[in-house]
C-alpha positions in Angstrom: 186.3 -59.3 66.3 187.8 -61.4 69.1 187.8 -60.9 72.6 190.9 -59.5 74.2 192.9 -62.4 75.3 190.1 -64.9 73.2 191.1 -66.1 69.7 188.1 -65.7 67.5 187.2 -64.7 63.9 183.9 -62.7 62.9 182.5 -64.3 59.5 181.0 -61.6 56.5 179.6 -62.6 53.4 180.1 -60.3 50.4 178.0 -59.9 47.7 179.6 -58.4 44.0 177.1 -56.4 42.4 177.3 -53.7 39.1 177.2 -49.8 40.6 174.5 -49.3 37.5 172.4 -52.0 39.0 171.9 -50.4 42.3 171.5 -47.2 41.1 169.0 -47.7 38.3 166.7 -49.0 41.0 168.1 -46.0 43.8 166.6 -43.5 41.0 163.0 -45.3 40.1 162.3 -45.1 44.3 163.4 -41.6 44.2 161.4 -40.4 41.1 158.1 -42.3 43.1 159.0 -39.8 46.3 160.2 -43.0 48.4 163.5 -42.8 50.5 165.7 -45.7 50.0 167.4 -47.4 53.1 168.9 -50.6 52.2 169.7 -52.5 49.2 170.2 -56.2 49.9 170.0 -59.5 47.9 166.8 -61.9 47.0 168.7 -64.7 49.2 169.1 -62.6 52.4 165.5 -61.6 52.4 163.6 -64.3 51.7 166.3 -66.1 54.4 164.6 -63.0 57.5 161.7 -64.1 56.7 162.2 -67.8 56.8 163.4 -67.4 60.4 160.4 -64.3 61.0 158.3 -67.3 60.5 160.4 -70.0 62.6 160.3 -67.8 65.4 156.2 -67.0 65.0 156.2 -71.1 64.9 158.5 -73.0 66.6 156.5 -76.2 66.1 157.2 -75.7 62.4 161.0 -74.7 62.2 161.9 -77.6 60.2 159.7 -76.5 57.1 161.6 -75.2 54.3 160.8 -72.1 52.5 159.8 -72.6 48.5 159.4 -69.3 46.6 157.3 -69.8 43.4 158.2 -66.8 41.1 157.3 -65.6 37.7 161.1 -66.6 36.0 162.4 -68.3 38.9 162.0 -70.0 42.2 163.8 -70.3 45.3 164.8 -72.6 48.2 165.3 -71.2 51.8 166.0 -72.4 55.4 168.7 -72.4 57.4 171.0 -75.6 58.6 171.4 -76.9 62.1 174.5 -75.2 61.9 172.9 -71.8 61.3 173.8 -71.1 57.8 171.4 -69.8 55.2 170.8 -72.5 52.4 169.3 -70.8 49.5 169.3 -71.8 45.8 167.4 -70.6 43.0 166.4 -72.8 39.8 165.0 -71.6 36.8 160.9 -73.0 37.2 158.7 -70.2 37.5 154.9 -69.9 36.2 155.9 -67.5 33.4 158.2 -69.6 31.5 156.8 -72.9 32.5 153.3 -71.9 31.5 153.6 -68.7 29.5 150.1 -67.5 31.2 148.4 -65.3 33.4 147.6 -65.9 37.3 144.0 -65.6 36.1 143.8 -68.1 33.1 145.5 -71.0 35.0 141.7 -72.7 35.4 141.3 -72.1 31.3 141.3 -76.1 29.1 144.4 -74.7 27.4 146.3 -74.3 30.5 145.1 -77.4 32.7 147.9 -79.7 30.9 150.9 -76.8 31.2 149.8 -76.6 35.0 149.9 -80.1 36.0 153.2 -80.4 34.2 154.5 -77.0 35.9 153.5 -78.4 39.2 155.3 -82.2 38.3 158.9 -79.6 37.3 158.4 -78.1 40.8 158.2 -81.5 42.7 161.2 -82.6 40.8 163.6 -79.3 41.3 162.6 -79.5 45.6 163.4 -83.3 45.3 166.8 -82.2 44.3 167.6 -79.3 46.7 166.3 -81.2 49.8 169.1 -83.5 48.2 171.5 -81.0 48.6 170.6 -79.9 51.5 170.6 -83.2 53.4 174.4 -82.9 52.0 175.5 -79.9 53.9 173.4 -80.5 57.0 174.0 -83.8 57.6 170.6 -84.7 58.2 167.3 -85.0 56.5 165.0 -83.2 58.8 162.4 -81.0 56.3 159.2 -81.5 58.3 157.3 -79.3 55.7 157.1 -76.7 53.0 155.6 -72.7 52.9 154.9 -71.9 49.8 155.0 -68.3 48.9 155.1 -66.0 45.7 153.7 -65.2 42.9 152.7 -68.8 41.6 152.1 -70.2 45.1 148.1 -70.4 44.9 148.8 -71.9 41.4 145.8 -74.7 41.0 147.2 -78.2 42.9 150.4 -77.3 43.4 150.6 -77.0 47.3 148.6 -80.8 46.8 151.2 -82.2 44.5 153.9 -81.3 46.7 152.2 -83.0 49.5 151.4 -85.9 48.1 154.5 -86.8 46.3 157.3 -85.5 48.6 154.9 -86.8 52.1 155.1 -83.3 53.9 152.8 -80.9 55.2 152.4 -78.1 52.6 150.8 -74.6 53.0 150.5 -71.3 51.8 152.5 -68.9 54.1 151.5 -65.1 54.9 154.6 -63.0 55.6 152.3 -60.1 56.6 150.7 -62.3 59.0 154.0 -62.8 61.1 153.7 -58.7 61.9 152.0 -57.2 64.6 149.4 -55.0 62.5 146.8 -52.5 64.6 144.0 -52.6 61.4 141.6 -54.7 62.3 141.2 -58.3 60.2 137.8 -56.8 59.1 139.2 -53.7 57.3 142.2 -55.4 55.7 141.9 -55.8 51.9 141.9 -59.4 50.7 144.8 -60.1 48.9 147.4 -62.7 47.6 149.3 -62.0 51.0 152.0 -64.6 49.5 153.0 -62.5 47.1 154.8 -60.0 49.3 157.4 -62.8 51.3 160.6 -60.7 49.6 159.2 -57.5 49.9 158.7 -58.2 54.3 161.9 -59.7 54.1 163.8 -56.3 53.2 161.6 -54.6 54.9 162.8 -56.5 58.4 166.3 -55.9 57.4 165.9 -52.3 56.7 164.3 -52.0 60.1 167.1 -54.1 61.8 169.8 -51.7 59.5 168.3 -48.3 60.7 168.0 -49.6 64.6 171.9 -50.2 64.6 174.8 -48.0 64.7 175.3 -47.7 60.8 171.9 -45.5 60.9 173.4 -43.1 62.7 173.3 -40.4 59.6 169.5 -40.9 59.6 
């Protein structure tokens, strides 16, 4: 909205979805006794976390954010310009592989991995392509790898080594204030949950503003 006597234009992304999509997935958190907030797209939350994580690090707000999924994986950071880049290619551990998390070590699968890891390398090398199109600049200082196949065996090394940037796994949990002690926290594949935070922050930023006003 612009200011009175200011020219100005607000800018809204819309996202085109089927009613049966939301819906089916409205009903399965209702049936397990959970109250739905907000539904939002992959690209939005993995983009809150992305700057959750810029803003915990400032020293590492050039790193890029690489989702390693089951079907597919994701890349997400934001331009100099402030707008999300996000794109999503079809690499993930379950095609690529066609094996558990746990039998990645197993002879069988050592051969699948290395080449799962090589298809990874390849896919970033052409998004940080596209995105040195739109921002104008290379300036990727590193990569936080999250998801589901983001521990998988050498990959965080192989992305190192053949693209020359600092690599690690990133903990979206770990960019929360949380009051349990480190000692009584489970140990789990924290990496897994980067989407999952990332709706959560938006729901929280949804209910704190005027549209929660019904709630």
């Amino acid at each position: 909205r612009a200011e009175e006597g200011m020219r100005g234009t607000d800018s809204y992304q819309v996202f085109a979805t089927r009613k049966d999509v939301v819906e089916s997935r409205v009903e399965a958190l209702q049936q397990s006794g959970l109250k739905p907030v907000l539904v939002d797209v992959h690209s939005q939350s993995l983009g809150h976390i992305w700057k959750l994580a810029a803003e915990r690090f400032p020293e590492k707000n050039k790193y890029c954010l690489l989702d390693i999924g089951s079907l597919a994986s994701s890349f997400t950071m934001f331009t100099e310009q402030g707008e999300l880049f996000h794109k999503e290619f079809a690499c993930g551990t379950r095609i690529s592989m066609g094996t558990s998390q746990e039998d990645l070590l197993s002879d069988d699968a050592q051969a699948k991995t290395e080449q799962f890891n090589r298809q990874v390398v390849e896919r970033v090398k052409r998004q940080m392509q596209r995105y040195t199109s739109i921002n104008g600049s290379q300036n990727i200082k590193g990569i936080w790898l999250s998801g589901e196949g983001a521990s998988t065996p050498m990959l965080a090394e192989e992305l190192s080594h053949q693209l020359a940037l600092e690599c690690e796994l990133l903990n979206p949990l770990g960019l929360f204030e949380m009051k349990v002690s480190k000692r009584k926290r489970r140990a789990a594949d924290w990496q897994h949950f980067s989407t999952a935070a990332g709706l959560a922050v938006r729901g929280i930023h949804w209910l704190g503003g005027v549209r929660a006003v019904s709630h």
